[in-house]
N, C-alpha and C positions, 0 to 999 in steps of 0.2 A: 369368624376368624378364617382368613385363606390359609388354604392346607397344603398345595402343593407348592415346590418351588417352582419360582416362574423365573421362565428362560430371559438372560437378560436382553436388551434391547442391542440388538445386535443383527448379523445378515444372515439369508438364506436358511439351512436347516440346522438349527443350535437344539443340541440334545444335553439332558443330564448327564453327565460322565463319572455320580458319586458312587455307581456300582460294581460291586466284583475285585476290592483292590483289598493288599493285605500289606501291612507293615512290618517293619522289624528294627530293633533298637540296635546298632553300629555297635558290632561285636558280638553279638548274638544271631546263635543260628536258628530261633526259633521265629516262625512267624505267624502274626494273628489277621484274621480277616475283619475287613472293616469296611463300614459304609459311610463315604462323607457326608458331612462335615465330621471332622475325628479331630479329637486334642488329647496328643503322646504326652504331653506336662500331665495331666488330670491323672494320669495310669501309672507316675512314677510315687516312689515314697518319698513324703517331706522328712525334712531332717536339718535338726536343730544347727548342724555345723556346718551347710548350703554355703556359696558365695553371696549366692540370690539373694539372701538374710528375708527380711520384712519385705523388703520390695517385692519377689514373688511368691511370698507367704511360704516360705522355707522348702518352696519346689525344685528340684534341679531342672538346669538344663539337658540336652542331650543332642544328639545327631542320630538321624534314623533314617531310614527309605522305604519308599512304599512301593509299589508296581501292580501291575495288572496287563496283562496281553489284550487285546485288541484286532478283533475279526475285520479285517479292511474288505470292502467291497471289491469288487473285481474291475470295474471300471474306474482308473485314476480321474484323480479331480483334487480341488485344493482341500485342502482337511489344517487345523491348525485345534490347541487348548486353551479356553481360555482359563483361567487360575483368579476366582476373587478374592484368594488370599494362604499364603502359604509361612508360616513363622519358625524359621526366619528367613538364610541365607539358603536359596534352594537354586538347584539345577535340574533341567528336565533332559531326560535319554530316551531317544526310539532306538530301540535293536542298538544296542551300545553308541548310540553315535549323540552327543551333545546337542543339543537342539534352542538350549536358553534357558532363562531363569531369570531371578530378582534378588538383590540384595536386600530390599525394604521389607517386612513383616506385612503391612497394611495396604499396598500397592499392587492394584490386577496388573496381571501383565499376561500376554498372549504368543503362544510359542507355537511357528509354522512348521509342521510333521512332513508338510507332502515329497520332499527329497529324500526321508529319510525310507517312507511306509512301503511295503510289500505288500503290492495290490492282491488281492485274492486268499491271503493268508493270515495269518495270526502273528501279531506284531506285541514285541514287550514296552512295555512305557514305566519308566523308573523315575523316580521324583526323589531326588536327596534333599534333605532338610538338614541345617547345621544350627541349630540354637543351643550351642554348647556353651558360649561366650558369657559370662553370667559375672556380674547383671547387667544386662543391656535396656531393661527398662525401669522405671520407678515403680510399676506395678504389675500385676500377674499378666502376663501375657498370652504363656499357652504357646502350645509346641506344634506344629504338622502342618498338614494342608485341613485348615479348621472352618474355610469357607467352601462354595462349592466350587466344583469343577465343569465346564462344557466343552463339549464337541460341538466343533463349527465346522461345518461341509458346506462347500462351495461347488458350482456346476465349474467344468475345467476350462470353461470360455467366458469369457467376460465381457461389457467391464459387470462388474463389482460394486457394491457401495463398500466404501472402507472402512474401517473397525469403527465405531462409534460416532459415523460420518454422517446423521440425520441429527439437525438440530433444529427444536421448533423454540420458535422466538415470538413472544405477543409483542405486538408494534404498536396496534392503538386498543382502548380499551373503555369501553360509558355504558353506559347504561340500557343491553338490548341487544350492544352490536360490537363487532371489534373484529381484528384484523391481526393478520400472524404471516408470518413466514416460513416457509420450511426449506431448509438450505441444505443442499445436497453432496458431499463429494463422494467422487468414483474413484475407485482404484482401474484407470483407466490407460495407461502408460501408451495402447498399442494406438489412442485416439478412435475407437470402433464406435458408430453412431449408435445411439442407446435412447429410450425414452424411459424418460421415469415418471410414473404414473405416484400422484399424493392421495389419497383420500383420509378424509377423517372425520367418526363417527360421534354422534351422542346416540349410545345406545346402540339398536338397529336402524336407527338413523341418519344417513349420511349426509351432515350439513354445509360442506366444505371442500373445493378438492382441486384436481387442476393437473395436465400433464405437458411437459417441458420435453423435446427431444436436442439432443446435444452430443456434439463428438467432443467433450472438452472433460476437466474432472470436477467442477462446479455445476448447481445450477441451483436455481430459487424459484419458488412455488411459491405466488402470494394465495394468502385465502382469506374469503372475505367471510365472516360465518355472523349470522344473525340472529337474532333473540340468543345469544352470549349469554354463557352462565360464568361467571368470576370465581378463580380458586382466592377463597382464605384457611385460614386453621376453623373457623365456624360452621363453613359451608365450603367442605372440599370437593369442588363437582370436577368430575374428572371427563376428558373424552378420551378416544381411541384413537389414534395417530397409524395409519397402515402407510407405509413406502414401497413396492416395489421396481425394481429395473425388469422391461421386458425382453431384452437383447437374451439377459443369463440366468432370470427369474428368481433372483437374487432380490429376499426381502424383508421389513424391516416393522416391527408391531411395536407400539408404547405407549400407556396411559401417560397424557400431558393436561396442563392447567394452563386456564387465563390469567395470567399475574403479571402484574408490574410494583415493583420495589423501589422505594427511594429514601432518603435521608436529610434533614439538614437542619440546622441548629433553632431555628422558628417553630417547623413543623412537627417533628422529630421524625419516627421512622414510618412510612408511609406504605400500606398494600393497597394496589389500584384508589389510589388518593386519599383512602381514609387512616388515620393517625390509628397506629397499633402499636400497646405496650407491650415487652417482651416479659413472660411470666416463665423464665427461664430454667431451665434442669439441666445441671451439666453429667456425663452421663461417661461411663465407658465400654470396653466392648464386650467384657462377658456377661455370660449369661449363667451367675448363679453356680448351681450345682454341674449345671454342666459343661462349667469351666469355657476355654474362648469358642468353644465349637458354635457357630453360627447358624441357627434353625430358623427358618420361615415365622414357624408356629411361634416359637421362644421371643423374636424381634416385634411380631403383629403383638405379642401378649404385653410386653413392657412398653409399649407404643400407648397400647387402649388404656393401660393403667394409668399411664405419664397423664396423660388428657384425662382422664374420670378424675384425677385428683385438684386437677386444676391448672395445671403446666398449659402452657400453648405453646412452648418450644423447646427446643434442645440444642444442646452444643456440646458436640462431640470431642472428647478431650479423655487423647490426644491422636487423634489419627481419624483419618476419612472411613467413615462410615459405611455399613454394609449395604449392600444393594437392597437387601429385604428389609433392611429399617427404612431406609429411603422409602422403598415402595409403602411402610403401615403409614410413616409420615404423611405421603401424599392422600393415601384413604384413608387414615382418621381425623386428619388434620393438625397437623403438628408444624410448624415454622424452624428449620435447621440453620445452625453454625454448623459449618466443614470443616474440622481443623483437619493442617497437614502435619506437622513437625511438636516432639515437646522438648527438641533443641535444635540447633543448628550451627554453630563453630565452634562454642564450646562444651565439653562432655558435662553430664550432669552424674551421668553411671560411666563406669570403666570402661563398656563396652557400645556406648549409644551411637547412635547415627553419626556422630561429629566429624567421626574421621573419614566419613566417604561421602560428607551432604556434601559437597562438590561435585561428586559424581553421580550423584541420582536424585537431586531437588527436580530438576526440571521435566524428567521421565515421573519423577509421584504427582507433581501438578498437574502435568498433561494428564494422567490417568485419573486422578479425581474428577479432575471436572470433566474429564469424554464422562466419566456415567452421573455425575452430576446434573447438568444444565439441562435438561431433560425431566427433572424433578419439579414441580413448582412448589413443594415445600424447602428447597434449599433455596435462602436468602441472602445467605451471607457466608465468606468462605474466607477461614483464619490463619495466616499465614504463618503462627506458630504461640506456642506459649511460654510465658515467661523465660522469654529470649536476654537475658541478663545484656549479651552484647550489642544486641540494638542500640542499646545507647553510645556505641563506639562510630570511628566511621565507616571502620568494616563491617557493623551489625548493621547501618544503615542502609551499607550500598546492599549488603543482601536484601534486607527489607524493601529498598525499591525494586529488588528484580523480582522478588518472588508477587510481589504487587500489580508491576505489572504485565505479568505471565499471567495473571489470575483473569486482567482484565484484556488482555490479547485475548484470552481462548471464549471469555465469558464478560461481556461488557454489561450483559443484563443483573449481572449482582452487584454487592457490595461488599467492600475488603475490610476485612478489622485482623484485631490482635488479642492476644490476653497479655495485654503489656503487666508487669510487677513493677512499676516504681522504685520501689528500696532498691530490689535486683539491680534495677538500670543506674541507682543513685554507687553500690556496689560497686557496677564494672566499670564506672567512669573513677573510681578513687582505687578500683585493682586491692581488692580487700574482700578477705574471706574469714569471716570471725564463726563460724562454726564448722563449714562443708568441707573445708580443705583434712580437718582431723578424720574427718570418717572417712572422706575416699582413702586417706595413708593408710587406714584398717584393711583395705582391698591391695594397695599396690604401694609399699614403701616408699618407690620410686617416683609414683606419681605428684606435682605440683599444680595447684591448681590457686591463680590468683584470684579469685573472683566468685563472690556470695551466688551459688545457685539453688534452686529450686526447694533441694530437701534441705540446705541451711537453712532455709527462710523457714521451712518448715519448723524447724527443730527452736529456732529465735520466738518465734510466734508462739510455742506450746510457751516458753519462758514466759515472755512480753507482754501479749494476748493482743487487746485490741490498739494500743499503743503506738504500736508498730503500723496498724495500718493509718491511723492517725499522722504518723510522721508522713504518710504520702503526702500530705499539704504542702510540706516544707518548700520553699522557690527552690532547691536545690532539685528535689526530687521533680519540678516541672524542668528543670532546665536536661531534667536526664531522660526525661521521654521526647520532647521535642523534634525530636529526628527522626524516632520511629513514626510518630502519631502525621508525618507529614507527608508519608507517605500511605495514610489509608482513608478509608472513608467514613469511619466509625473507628474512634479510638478506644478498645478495650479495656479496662484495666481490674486488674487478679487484684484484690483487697487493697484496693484503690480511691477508694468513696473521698479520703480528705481532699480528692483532686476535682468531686463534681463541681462545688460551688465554689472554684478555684479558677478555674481554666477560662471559664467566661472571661475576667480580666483580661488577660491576656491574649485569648484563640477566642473570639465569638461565634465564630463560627464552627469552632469541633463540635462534630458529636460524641455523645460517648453511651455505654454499653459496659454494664459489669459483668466482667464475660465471667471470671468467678468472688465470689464471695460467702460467707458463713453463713448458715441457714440459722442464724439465731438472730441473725443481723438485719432479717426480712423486716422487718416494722421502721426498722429508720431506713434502710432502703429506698424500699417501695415508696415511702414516705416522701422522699428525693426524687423518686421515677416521677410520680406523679405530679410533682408540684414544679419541673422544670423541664421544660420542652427539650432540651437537648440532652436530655438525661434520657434513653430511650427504652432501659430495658433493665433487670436482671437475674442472674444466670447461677443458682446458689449449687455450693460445694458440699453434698452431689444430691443431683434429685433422686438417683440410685446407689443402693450401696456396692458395694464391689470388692474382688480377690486381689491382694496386693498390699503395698504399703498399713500393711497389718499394725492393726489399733490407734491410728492417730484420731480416732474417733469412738472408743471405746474408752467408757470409763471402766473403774476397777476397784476392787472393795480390798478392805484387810490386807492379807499377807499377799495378793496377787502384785504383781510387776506394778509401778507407778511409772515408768517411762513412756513415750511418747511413743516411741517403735518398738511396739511390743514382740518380744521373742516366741520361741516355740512354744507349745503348737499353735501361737495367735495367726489368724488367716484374714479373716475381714478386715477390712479399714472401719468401719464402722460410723460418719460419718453423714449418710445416707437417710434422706428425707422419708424413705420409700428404703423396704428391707430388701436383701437379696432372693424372699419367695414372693415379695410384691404386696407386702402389706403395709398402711400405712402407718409411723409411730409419729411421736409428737410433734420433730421437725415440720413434718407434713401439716398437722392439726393448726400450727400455728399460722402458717402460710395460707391456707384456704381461710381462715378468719381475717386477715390481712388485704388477701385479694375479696372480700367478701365473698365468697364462693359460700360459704357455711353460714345456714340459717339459724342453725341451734348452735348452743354453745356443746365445746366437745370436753372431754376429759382424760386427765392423762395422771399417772401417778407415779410417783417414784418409785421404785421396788421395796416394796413394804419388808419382803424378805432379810435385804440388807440392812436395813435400822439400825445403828448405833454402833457401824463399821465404821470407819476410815475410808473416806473417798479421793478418788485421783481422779480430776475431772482431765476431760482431752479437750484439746486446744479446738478439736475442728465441731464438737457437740455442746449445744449450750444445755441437755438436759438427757437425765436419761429415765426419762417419766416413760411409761407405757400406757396406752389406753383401756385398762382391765382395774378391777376390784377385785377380783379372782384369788387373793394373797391366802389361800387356805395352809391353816398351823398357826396365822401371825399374829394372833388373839393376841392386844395388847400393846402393839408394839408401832409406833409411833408414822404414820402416815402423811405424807406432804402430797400434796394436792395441787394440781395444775387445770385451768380452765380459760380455757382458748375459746375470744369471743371478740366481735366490733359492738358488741351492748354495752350501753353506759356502765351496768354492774350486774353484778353476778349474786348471785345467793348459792349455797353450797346446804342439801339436807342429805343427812344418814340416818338410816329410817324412817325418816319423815320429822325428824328432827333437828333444827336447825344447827350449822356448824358456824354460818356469820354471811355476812355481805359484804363483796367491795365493789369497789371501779373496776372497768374495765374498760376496751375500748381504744381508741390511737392512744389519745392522753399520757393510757396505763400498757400501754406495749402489746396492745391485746392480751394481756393472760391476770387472772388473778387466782393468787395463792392462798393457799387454807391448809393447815395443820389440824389434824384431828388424831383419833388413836382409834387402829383398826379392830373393825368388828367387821362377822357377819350380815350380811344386809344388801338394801339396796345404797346406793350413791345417788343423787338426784342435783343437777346444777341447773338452776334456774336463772333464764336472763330477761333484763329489764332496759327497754328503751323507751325512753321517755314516760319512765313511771308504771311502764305495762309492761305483763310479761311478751318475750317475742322468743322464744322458745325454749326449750328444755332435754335435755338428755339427761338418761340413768345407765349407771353402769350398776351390774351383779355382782355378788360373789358365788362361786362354784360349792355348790351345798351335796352333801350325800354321797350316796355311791358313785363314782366316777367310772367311765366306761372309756371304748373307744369310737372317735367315728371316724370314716373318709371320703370324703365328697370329692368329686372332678370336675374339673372347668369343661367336660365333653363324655361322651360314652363314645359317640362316632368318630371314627377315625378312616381315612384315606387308606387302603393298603399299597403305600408308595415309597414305603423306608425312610419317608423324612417327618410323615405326621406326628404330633407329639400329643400328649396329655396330661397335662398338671394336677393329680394328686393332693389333697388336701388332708395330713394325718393329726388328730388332735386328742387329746383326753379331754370329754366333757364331763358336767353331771347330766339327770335326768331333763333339765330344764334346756342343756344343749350349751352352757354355758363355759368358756374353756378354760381351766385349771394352771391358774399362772407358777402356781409351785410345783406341779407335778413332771414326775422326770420318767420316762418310759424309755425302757428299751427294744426296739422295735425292730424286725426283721422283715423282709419283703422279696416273696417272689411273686414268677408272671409265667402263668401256662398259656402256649398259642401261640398265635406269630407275632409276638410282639416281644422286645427287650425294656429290661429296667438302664435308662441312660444316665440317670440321676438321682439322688437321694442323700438328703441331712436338711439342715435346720437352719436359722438363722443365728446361730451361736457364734461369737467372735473367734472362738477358738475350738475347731472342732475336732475330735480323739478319731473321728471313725473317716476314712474317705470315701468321698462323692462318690466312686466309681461302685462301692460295694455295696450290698445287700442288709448290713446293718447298721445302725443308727440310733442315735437318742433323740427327743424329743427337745425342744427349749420351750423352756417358758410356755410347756403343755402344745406344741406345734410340732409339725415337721413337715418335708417334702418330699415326693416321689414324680419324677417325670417317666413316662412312658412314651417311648421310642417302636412307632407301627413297621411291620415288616412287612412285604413285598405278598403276602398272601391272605386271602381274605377269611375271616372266622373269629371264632370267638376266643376271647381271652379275659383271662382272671387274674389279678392282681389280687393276692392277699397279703393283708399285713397283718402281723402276730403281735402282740405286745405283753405276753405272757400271762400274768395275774389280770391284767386289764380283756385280757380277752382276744380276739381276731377278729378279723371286717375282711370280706372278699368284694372286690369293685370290679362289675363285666362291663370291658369292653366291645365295641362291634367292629372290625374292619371291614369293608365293604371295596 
């Protein structure tokens, strides 16, 4: 795992700037010190009567400022911030004097200091943040400057290369050998002669280079590089790209790939010519327990997981992706969707982007792809989601600008959408039969003619799959038509009645389920594979996520049956893949699907709940877990789940048989068995063609039950940003973890290191992330550990009372 952050790809001397700053909440005089990445949302209390409601799991907004003084050198030179992410509306001040900011949440933006700094002296820098306006997104967003921050110094003479002005382009590309360009601009106004020197490494190897002198603000640098090694998601070889200018010594480092991308309705979607399916995970941007705050560690770790479970790609929904996902992307090997926008004219929330995309689409474009194109895992970059007015002809014309802006800055990708059908079938008939009632619950005042996002949502928990079935209809092609012509892969959000639709019609689209239900993977895939212009799909969500609380959470007995679950519900629940990184059934299914899984897996229903009342959610087709563990439930009636591409299945308890069925496409991958729980083992046996072709057993947790805690690392960086994931569980003696058992656990940490994060994967959790105590779900929990700036040893203990304590030594070095 890479531990520190790495400086982005940028000029001259780019330093971290997450040190030494402190916050304080707007109207309070008290203030705390903090290290970036920081998110003010995770430190506030939720509450049931929020505006935010479900959408950001009953968190308030707030407005706050940070600051931190700043020791300037003595000798003037250029100096500027760069910000990869501040949520929301922020303004930057040197020594009181306004300097710049951004209104978009997900948008870097870079603010020049040097008019303002007192060379030689101690300078204040103040960052106001306003995310008071609530609700401004459909899910958790997270408050502050939650990405990191850099200091860029410049020599006072130039030229310059300019802000994200090195682009490497592969031009040809076979077998051995290929060919790139690297394209240069200066920030060069005064026309002063300059050479810029290219090289670039595999390894300690320099296989490639070349220097170009010029008084202009262009130049290009071909390279011819030999025995070529080709980035895909299987084999992601990366080289080292160095640029500097020798006039101002102004320069420029970035791991890039050989890739070439393309698309079309024969082929389908093509990396340096060979045919790749898209095994997609739509994803968002926090991270878990420790809310939107943005870590190195936190992005490489949900990267490695995404790919060990079998993803080969992601699609970021809804906003442009962090530079450190970018970077695990391009070293584990993961293939990205970019989204920019999850609206655009019209609001979906009270307070979304709607009323200023005028004013800031083409500044978030440009700054996605400056740190974008540079990635060879971005392949495709989405110009918004379930855009309802697309289908209008003002959705259109935005559609072509933002299309091709995409393809002005970046001709090397390709452009898609998460078009919704219905949505677009909606704004062209100016009809809102559920979304218009619930925004009037925020704003009396407001009218809203036109079905968006979270109707759809709320129609769909009713309807179920129906609704996506009606995408078929000629009506609903004649309502995407407009968008889809303006991209190059048409996306469509629970869209499927449109695959074997559109050929009629468009033979040449392609298309791309940029999201869909992870229950739905078997006839999907099913679709991907057996039609060339079917290219990909991208299920909702490969991670689970803070916000839009419980549209993915089923519910028993007397709890809530609603689709948007109230307080204290936090997760969406949804998620193929849990908020600590574990995998449940969703998952199980998919890796038999994509045949990734040799053995058949197992999953069960919560043996606990039996002979409750269930409320199933629209967005989870099961809420089986992969454990036997059901200790108390002596008796009480067990459903069974067994995820396999083997003709059938055999099901023993104890070594006694429960039945056999199919399994396998035919049968949806999964076959079910009803039994009545006991102690034991579980054993599922599969059969292809007559023989067995493997086997898995699951336990149940016998005996005294203890605690244990393992960590994904002992070593740690002493650099303030290395992290370490904590694994808290009650087992028995055998190690096996106790699916009923509920511990209340406390957690501290002696040494230079802080507790950043801690809870469960509980849909609704009573204790906050930010503190020290917590309960256990479903016999689990988590603890991240946050390394501090000094090297030694540190002790993590967790208490769990009757169960006992576990002390876990860290090293920082």
């Amino acid at each position: 795992m890479t531990n520190t952050a790495v400086a982005p790809a940028s000029t001259s001397t780019v330093s971290l700037f997450d040190q030494g700053w402190e916050y304080s909440r707007t109207g309070s005089d008290s203030w705390t010190a903090v290290e970036l990445p920081h998110d003010a949302m995770l430190h506030e209390e939720r509450d049931a009567t929020l505006e935010g409601g479900h959408n950001t799991g009953w968190y308030p907004g707030g407005r706050y400022t940070y600051r931190k003084t700043w020791a300037a050198p003595a000798t003037p030179q250029r100096v500027g911030l760069l910000f990869e992410g501040v949520y929301r509306k922020s303004r930057v001040m040197v020594n009181g004097a306004d300097v710049g900011g951004c209104l978009s949440g997900y948008t870097e933006f870079e603010v020049d200091l040097t008019e303002q700094v007192q060379w030689g002296a101690e300078n204040l820098i103040e960052v106001t943040v306003d995310n008071s306006e609530q609700p401004n997104s459909r899910w958790y967003s997270g408050s502050g400057i939650y990405r990191h921050v850099w200091l860029v110094e410049r020599s006072a003479t130039g030229p310059w290369l300019a802000r994200d002005g090195v682009r490497f382009v592969t031009r040809t590309l076979s077998p051995g050998s290929a060919t790139a360009d690297v394209e240069v601009l200066l920030d060069n106004a005064d026309r002063t002669s300059a050479t810029v020197v290219v090289h670039l490494f595999d390894g300690d190897i320099r296989v490639a280079g070349g220097e170009v002198t010029t008084d202009g603000e262009s130049v290009r640098v071909p390279l011819e590089i030999a025995d070529a090694k080709a980035w895909t998601a299987e084999t992601p070889y990366l080289y080292e790209l160095q640029v500097s200018v020798e006039a101002s010594g102004d320069s420029y480092t970035q791991k890039v790939g050989l890739i070439q991308v393309a698309a079309n309705a024969r082929d389908g979607f093509t990396v340096n010519g060979v045919t790749t399916l898209l095994r997609g995970a739509c994803v968002h941007h926090d991270n878990g327990v420790l809310g939107g705050a943005t870590f190195r560690d936190a992005e490489f770790r949900r990267a490695r997981i995404l790919k060990e479970q079998g993803f080969n790609a992601i699609r970021s929904s809804h906003h442009p992706l962090s530079r450190d996902f970018l970077d695990a992307c391009d070293e584990i090997g993961l293939y990205v969707m970019d989204e920019t926008w999850d609206s655009w004219l019209d609001q979906k929330t009270r307070y979304d982007i709607a009323d200023r995309f005028a004013e800031v689409w083409e500044s978030d474009v440009d700054a996605m792809v400056a740190k974008d194109r540079n990635h060879p895992s971005v392949v495709m970059y989405s110009t918004g989601n379930e855009i309802g007015e697309s289908a209008t002809a003002a959705g259109i014309k935005v559609a072509e600008d933002v299309a091709n802006r995409l393809r002005t800055l970046d001709p090397t990708r390709l452009v898609t959408s998460g078009v919704n059908p219905m949505l677009n079938v909606s704004a062209l008939k100016g009809k809102n039969p559920a979304h218009e009632q619930n925004q009037k619950k925020q704003d009396p005042n407001k009218k809203l003619s036109k079905l968006q996002s979270e109707g759809f949502n709320l129609i769909m928990s009713r309807v179920g799959a129906g609704l996506i079935m009606m995408s078929a209809l000629p009506a609903a092609g004649r309502a995407v038509a407009g968008v889809a012509a303006t991209l190059d892969v048409t996306g469509y959000n629970y869209g499927t009645g449109r695959y074997t639709r559109d050929p009629k019609t468009n033979p040449e689209r392609v298309i791309v389920g940029t999201e869909t239900m992870t229950f739905h993977i078997a006839k999907n895939w099913a679709l991907v594979e057996k039609h060339p212009h079917v290219i990909g799909d991208f299920m909702w969500t490969g991670w689970d996520y803070l916000g839009e609380s419980g549209i993915g959470t089923w519910t028993y007995g007397d709890e809530p049956s609603v689709m948007q679950k109230p307080y204290p519900y936090l997760l969406a629940g949804p998620g193929a893949i849990d908020i600590a990184g574990n995998a449940g059934a969703p998952m199980l299914l998919a890796r038999a699907v994509w045949g990734i899984s040799k053995a058949p897996e197992i999953a069960v229903r919560p043996v606990d709940k039996a002979g409750q009342q269930v409320f199933k959610a629209a967005w989870r087709g099961t809420d089986a877990a992969p454990t036997w563990a059901w200790t108390g439930c002596e008796g009480n009636r067990a459903e069974v789940e067994v995820y396999s591409a083997a003709d059938e299945v055999e099901l023993l308890l104890n070594g006694h048989r429960i039945g056999r069925k199919k399994a396998g496409r035919k049968h949806g991958f999964v076959a079910k068995f009803r039994t009545t729980w006991q102690p034991g083992e579980l054993t599922a046996v599969a059969y292809t063609n007559g023989r067995e072709s493997g086997r898995q057993t699951l336990r149940s947790a016998d005996g005294p039950l203890s605690l244990r805690v393992t960590t994904d690392r002992t070593g740690l960086d002493a650099d303030g940003q290395s992290l370490a994931y904590l694994t808290i569980e009650v087992v028995d003696a055998a190690g096996t973890i106790s699916a009923t058992a509920t511990a209340d656990l406390t957690v501290s940490v002696s040494g230079p290191a802080t507790l950043a994060g801690l809870g469960s994967a509980t849909a609704a959790p009573t204790h906050p992330y930010v503190g020290s105590t917590t309960q256990t779900y479903r016999g689990a929990a988590q603890a991240v550990v946050r390394a501090g700036r000094k090297a030694g040893e540190v002790a993590v203990t967790v208490d769990a009372g009757n169960l006992g304590s576990a002390t876990t030594t860290l090293h920082l070095r």
